[in-house]
TORKOL-4160 file (C-alpha; in steps of 0.2 Angstrom, whole numbers, padded with zeros to 4 digits, m for minus):
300
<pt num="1" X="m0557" Y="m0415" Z="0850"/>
<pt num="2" X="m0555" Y="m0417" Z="0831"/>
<pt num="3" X="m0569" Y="m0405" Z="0828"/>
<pt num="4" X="m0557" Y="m0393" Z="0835"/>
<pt num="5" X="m0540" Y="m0397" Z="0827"/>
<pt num="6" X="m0546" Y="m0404" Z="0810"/>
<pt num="7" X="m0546" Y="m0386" Z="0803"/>
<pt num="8" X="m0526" Y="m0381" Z="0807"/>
<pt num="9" X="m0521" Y="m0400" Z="0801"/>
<pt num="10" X="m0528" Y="m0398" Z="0785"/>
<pt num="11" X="m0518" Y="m0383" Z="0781"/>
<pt num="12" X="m0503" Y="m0389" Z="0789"/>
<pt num="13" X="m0504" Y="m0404" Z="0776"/>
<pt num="14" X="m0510" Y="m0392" Z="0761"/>
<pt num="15" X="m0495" Y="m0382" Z="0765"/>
<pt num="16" X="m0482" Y="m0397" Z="0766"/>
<pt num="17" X="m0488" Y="m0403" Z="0750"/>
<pt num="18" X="m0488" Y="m0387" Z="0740"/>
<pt num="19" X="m0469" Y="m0382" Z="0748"/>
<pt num="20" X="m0463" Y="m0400" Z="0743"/>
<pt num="21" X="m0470" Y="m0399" Z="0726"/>
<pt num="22" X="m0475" Y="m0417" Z="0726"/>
<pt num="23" X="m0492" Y="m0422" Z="0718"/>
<pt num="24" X="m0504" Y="m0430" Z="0731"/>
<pt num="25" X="m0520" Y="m0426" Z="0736"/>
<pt num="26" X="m0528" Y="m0426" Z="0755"/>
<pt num="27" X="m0542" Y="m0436" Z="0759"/>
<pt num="28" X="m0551" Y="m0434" Z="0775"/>
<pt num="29" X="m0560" Y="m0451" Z="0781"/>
<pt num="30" X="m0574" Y="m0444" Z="0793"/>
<pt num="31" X="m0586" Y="m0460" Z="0800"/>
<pt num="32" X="m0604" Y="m0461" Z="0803"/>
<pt num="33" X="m0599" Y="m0468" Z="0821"/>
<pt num="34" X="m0594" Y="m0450" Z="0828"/>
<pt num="35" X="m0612" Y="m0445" Z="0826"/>
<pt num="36" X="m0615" Y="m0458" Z="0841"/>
<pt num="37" X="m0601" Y="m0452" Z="0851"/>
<pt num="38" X="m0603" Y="m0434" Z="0851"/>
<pt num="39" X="m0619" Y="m0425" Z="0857"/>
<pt num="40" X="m0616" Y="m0411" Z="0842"/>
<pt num="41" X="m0622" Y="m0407" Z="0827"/>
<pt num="42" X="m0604" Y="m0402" Z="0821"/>
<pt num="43" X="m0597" Y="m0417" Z="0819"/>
<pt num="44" X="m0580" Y="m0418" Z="0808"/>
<pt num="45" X="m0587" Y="m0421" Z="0793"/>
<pt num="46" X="m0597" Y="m0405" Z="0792"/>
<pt num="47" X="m0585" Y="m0395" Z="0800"/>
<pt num="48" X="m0574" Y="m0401" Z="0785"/>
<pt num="49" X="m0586" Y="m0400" Z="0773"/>
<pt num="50" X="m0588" Y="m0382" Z="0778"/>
<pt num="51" X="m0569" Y="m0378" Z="0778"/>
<pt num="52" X="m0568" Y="m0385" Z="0760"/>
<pt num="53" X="m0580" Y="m0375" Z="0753"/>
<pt num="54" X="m0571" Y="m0359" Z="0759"/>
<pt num="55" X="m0556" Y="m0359" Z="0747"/>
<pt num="56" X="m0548" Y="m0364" Z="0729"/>
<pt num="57" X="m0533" Y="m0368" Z="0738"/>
<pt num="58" X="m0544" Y="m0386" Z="0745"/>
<pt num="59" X="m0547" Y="m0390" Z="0729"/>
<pt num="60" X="m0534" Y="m0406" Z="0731"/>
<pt num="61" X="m0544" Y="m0409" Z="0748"/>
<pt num="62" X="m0558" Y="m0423" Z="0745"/>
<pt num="63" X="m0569" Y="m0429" Z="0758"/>
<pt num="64" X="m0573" Y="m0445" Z="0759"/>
<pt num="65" X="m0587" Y="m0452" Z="0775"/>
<pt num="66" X="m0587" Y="m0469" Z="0781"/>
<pt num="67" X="m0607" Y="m0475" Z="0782"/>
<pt num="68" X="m0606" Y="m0487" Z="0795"/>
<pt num="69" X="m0611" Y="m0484" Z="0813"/>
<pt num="70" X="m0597" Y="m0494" Z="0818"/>
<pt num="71" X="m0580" Y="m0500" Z="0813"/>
<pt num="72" X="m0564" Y="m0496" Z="0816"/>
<pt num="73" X="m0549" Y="m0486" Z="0809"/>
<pt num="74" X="m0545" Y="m0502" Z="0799"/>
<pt num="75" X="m0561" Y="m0498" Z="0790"/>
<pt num="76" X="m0559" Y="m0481" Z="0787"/>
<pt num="77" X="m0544" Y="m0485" Z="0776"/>
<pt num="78" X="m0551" Y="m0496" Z="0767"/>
<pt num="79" X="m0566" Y="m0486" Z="0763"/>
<pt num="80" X="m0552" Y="m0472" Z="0757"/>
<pt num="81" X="m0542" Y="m0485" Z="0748"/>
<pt num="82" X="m0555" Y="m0494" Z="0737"/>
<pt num="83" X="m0561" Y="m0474" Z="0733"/>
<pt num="84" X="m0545" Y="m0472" Z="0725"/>
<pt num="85" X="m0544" Y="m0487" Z="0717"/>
<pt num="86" X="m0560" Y="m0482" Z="0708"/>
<pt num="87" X="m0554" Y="m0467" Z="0703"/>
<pt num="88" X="m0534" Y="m0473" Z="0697"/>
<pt num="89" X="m0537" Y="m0489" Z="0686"/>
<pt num="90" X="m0518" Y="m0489" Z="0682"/>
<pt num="91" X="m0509" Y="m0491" Z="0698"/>
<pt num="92" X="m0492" Y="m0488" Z="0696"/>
<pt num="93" X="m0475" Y="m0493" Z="0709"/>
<pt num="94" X="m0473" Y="m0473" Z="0710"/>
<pt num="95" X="m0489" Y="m0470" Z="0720"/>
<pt num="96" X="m0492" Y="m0470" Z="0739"/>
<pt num="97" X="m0503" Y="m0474" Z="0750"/>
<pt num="98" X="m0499" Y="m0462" Z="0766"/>
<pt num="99" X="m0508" Y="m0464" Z="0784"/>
<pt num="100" X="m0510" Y="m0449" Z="0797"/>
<pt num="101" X="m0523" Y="m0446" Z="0811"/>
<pt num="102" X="m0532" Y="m0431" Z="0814"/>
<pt num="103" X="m0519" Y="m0425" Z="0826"/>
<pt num="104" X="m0504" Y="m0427" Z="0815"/>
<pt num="105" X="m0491" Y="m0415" Z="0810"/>
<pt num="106" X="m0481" Y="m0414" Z="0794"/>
<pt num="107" X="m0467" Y="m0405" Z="0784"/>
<pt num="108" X="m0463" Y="m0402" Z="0767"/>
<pt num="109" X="m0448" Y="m0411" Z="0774"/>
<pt num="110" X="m0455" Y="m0426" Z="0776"/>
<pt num="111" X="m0461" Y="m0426" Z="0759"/>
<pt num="112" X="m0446" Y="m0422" Z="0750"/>
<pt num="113" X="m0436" Y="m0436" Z="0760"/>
<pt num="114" X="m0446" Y="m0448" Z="0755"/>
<pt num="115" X="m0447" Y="m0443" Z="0739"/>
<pt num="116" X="m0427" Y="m0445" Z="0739"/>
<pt num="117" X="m0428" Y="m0462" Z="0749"/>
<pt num="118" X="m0440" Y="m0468" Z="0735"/>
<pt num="119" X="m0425" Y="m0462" Z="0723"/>
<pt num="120" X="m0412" Y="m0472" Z="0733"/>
<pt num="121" X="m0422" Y="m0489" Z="0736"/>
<pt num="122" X="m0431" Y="m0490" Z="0719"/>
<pt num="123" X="m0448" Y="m0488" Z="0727"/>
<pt num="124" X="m0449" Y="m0498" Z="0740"/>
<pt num="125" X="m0464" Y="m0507" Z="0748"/>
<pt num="126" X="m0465" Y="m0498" Z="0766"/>
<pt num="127" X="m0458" Y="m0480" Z="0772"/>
<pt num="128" X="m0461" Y="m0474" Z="0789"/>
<pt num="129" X="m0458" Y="m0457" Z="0800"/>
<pt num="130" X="m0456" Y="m0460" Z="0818"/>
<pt num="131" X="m0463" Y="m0449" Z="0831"/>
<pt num="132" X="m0453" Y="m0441" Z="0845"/>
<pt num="133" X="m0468" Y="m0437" Z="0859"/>
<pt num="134" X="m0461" Y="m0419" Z="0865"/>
<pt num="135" X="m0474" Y="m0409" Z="0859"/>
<pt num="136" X="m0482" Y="m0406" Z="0875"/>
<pt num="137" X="m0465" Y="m0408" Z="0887"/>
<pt num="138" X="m0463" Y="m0393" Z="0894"/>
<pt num="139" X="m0480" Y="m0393" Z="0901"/>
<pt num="140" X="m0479" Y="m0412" Z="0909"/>
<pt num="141" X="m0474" Y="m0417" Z="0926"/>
<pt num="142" X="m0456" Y="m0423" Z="0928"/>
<pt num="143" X="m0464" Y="m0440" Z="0930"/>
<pt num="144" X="m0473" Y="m0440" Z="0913"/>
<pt num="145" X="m0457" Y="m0434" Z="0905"/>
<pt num="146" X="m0451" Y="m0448" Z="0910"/>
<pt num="147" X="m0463" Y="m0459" Z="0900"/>
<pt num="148" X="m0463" Y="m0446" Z="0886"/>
<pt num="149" X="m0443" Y="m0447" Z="0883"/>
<pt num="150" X="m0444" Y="m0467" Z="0888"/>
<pt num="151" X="m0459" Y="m0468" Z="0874"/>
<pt num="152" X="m0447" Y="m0458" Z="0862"/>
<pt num="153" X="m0434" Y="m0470" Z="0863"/>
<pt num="154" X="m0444" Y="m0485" Z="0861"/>
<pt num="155" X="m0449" Y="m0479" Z="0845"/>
<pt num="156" X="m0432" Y="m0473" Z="0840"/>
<pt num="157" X="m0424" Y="m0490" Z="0847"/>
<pt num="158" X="m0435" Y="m0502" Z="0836"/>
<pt num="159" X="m0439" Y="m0491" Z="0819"/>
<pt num="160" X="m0423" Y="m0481" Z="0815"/>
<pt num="161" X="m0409" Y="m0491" Z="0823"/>
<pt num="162" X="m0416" Y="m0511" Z="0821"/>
<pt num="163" X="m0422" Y="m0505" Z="0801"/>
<pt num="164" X="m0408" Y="m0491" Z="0799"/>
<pt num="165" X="m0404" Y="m0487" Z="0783"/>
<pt num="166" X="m0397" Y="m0471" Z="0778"/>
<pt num="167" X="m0403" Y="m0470" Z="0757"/>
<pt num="168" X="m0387" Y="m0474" Z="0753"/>
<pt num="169" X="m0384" Y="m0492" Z="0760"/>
<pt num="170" X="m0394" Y="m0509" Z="0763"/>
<pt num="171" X="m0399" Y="m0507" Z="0782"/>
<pt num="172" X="m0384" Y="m0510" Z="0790"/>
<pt num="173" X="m0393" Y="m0516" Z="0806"/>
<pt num="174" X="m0409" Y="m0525" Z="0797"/>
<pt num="175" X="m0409" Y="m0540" Z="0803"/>
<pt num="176" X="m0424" Y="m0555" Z="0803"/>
<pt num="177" X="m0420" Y="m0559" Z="0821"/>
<pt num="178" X="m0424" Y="m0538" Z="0827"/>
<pt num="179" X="m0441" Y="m0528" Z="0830"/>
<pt num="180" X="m0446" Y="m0515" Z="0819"/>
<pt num="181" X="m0463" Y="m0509" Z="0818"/>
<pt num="182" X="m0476" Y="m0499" Z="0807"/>
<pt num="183" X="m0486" Y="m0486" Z="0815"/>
<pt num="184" X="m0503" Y="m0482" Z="0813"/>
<pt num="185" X="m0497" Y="m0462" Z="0809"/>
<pt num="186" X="m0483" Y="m0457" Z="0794"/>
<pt num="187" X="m0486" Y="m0472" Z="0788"/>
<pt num="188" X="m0480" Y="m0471" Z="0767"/>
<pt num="189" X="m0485" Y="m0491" Z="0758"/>
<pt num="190" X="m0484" Y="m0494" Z="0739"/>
<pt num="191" X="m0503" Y="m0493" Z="0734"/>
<pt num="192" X="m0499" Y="m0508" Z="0721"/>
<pt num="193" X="m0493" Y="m0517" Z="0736"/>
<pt num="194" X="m0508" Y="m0514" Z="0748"/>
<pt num="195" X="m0521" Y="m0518" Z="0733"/>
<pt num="196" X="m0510" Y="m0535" Z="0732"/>
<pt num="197" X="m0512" Y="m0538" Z="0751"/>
<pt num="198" X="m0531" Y="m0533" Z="0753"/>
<pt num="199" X="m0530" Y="m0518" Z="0762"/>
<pt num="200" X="m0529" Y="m0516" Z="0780"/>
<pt num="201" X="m0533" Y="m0530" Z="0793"/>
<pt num="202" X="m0551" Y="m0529" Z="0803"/>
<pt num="203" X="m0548" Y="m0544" Z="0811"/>
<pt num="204" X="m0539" Y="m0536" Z="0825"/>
<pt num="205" X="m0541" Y="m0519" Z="0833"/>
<pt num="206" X="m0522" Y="m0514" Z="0829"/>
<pt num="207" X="m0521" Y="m0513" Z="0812"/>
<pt num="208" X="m0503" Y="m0509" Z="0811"/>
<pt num="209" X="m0498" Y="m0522" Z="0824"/>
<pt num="210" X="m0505" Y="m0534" Z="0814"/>
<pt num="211" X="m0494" Y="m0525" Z="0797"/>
<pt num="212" X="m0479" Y="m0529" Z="0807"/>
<pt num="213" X="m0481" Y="m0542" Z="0809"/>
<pt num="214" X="m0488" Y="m0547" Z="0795"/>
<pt num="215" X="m0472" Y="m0538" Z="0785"/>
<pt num="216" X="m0459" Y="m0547" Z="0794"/>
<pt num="217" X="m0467" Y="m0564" Z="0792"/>
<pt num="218" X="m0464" Y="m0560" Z="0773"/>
<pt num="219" X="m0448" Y="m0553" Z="0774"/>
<pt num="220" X="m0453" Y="m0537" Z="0770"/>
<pt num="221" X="m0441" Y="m0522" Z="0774"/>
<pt num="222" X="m0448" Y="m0505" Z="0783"/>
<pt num="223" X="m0438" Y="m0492" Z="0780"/>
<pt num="224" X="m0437" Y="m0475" Z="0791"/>
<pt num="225" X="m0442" Y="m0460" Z="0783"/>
<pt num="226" X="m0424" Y="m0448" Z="0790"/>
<pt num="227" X="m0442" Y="m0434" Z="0798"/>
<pt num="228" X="m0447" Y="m0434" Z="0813"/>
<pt num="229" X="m0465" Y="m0431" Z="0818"/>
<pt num="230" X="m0469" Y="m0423" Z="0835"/>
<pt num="231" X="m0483" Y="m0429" Z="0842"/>
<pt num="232" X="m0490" Y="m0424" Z="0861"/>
<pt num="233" X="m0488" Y="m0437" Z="0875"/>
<pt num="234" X="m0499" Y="m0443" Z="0889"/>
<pt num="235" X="m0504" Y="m0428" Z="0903"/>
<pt num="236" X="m0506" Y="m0439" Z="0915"/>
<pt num="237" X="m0505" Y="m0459" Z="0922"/>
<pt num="238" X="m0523" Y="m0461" Z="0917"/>
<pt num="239" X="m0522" Y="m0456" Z="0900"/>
<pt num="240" X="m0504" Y="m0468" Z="0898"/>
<pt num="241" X="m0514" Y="m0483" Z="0905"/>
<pt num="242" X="m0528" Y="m0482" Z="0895"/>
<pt num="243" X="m0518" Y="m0478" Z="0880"/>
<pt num="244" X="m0505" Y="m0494" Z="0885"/>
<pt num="245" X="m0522" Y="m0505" Z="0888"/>
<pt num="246" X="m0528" Y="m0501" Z="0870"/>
<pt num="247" X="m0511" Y="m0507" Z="0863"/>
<pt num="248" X="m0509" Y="m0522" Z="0876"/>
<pt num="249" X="m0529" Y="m0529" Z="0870"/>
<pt num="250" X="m0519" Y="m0533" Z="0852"/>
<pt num="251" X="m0506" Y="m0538" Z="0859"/>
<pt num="252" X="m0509" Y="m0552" Z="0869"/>
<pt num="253" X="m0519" Y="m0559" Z="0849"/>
<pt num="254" X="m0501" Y="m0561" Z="0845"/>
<pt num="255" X="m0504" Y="m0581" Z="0844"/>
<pt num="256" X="m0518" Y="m0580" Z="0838"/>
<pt num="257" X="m0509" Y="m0568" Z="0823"/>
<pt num="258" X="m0496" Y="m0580" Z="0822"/>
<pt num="259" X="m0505" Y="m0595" Z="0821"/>
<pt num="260" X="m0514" Y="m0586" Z="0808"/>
<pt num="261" X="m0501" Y="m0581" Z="0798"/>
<pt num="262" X="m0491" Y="m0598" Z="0796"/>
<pt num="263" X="m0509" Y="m0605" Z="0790"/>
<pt num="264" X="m0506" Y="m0594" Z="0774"/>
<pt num="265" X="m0488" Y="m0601" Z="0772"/>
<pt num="266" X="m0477" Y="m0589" Z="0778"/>
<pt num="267" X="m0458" Y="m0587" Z="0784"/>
<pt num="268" X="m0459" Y="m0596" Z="0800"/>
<pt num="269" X="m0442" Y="m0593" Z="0806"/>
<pt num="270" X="m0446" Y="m0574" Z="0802"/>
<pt num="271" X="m0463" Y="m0577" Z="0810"/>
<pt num="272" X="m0457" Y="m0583" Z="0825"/>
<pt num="273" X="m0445" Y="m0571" Z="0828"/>
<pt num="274" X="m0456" Y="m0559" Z="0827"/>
<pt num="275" X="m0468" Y="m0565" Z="0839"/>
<pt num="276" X="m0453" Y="m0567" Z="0853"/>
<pt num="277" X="m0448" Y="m0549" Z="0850"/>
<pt num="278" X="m0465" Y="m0544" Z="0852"/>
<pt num="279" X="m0467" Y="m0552" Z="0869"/>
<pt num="280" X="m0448" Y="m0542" Z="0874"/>
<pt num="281" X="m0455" Y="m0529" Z="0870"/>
<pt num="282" X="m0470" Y="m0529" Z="0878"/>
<pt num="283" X="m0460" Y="m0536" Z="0894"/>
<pt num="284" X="m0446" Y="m0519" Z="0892"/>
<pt num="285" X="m0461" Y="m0508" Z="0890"/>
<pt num="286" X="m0468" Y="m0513" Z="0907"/>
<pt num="287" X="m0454" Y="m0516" Z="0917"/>
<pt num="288" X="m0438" Y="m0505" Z="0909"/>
<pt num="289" X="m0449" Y="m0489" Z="0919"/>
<pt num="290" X="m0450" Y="m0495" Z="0935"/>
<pt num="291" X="m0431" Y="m0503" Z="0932"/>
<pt num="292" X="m0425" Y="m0485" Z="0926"/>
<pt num="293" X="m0432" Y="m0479" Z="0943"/>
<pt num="294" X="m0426" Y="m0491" Z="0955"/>
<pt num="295" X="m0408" Y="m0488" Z="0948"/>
<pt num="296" X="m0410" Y="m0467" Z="0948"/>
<pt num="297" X="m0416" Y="m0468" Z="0967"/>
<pt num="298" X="m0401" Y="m0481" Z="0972"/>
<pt num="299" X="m0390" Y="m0469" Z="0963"/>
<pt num="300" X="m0397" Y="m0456" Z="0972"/>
C-alpha cells in the first residue's frame, strides 16, 4: 500500500512546506523489514529513491533506511532522530521533531498554526494535530459511519477539549485529573526535549501510548495544533477489530507502564490519574457503541 501512496504524500508535504514558508526538511524512514513483507522488488525505499532523483524541487527530501529486518515504528524514529542529531550539533528550543505516516495528509495550514502556537507558548515541549476520520465517509456503510464519526469524537473529546487552549490562554480545561493523548501521526516535540528523554520507547509496541503516558506522569502539557488532519476510517468490522486489537495489546501494559514509570520517580498522583483514565477510556470505547445503539433503537 505505501508503494502506491508514498509518491502523492511526498508532494503533498513538499508543497505544504514551500506555501508555509517554514524551513524543515522531509525525511522518509523506509525499513529493511518490508523487503520480508512484500513479494516485490519495489519496495518503498526504491520507489522513493527513484522519485527523488526526478526533480530539484526534492532536494529538502532525504531518505533515510532502517537496516534491521525487524523493529517497529519506535525504531524507525530513532534511527531518523539520531540522523539528525548527527547532522545539527547545536540543537536549539526552535527546532521540531514532527511525526506523520505514510498515509498522512498535511497543509501549509497546519504549518503556519503551529508556527503561531510556538509564538504564543514560548516553544513549547509537545504540539499535536488531531485527526477527523471522514476521508473515506461517503463511501462507508451507515454502520461504519457510525464508528467513523464516534472515532472522531473520541479524538476531539480527549485532545482538543481535555488539553484546549486557544494560543491566547493557559488551557482553560487542562487538568492533571483528564485524558489527553499524543498520537502516532501530526505529532510536533521539541527535538532538545526528545534528545533529553532518549527518543521513542521500544519497550512497548505503542509508542505514543507509552508518550502519554509518559508526558502526563511529568506534567507535561500537550497542546492542540488549531488543523485538522483527515485521515480514512475503517471499510469494514474486520479492519475496526484488528485495528482496536493492535491498540488494546498496549493497552492492557498499562500496569506494567505505570509500575515502570513510578520506578524512575515520577508524579504518582498524575501517574495514576492517568492510568484510571486510560482504563475509562478503554471501557467508553467498547461499550459507548453499543450503548449509542441501544438508546437510537429504543428511541426508534
Amino acid at each position: 500500500m505505501e508503494q502506491r501512496i508514498i509518491s502523492n504524500t511526498i508532494d503533498n508535504f513538499v508543497k505544504a512546506i514551500e506555501e508555509s514558508k517554514i524551513k524543515a526538511q522531509l525525511l522518509i524512514v523506509t525499513t529493511n523489514k518490508e523487503k520480508k513483507l512484500i513479494d516485490s522488488d519495489d519496495t518503498t525505499y526504491e520507489v522513493v529513491k527513484k522519485k527523488l532523483a526526478t526533480s530539484s524541487k526534492y532536494k529538502n527530501v532525504k531518505l533515510l533506511n532502517y537496516p534491521a529486518y525487524s523493529g517497529m515504528m519506535a525504531h524507525q524514529l530513532n534511527f531518523a532522530l539520531q540522523a539528525i542529531i548527527k547532522n545539527n550539533k547545536n540543537v536549539d528550543k526552535k527546532s521540531y521533531f514532527a511525526v506523520y505516516n505514510a498515509d498522512s495528509n498535511i497543509t501549509k495550514q497546519t504549518l503556519i498554526n503551529m508556527c503561531k502556537l510556538c509564538q504564543t507558548k514560548s516553544f513549547p515541549l509537545i504540539m499535536q494535530e488531531y485527526a477527523a476520520f471522514f476521508k473515506n465517509l461517503k463511501s462507508l456503510s451507515p454502520l461504519m459511519k457510525g464508528f467513523a464519526i464516534f472515532q472522531t469524537n473520541f479524538e476531539f473529546t480527549n485532545g482538543f477539549t481535555n488539553g484546549f487552549t486557544n494560543g491566547f490562554t493557559n488551557g482553560i480545561l487542562f487538568s492533571k485529573f483528564l485524558r489527553n493523548h499524543v498520537v502516532g501521526h501530526g505529532l510536533f516535540i521539541r527535538l532538545d526535549y526528545l534528545q533529553k528523554i532518549r527518543g521513542f520507547t521500544t519497550d512497548y509496541w505503542c509508542e505514543d501510548i507509552y508518550l502519554s503516558f509518559f508526558l502526563r506522569s511529568h506534567d507535561v502539557k500537550i497542546y492542540p495544533i488549531f488543523a485538522v488532519e483527515y485521515g480514512e476510517s475503517p471499510k469494514n468490522l474486520k479492519i475496526l477489530m484488528k485495528q482496536n486489537a493492535t491498540w488494546f495489546k498496549t493497552l492492557f501494559e498499562n500496569g506494567k507502564i505505570y509500575s515502570d514509570l513510578v520506578k524512575k520517580h515520577i508524579d504518582r498522583t498524575s501517574a495514576f490519574s492517568y492510568l484510571i483514565n486510560q482504563y475509562r477510556g478503554a471501557f467508553a470505547w467498547l461499550f459507548l457503541p453499543t450503548l449509542y445503539l441501544a438508546i437510537t433503537r429504543g428511541a426508534s
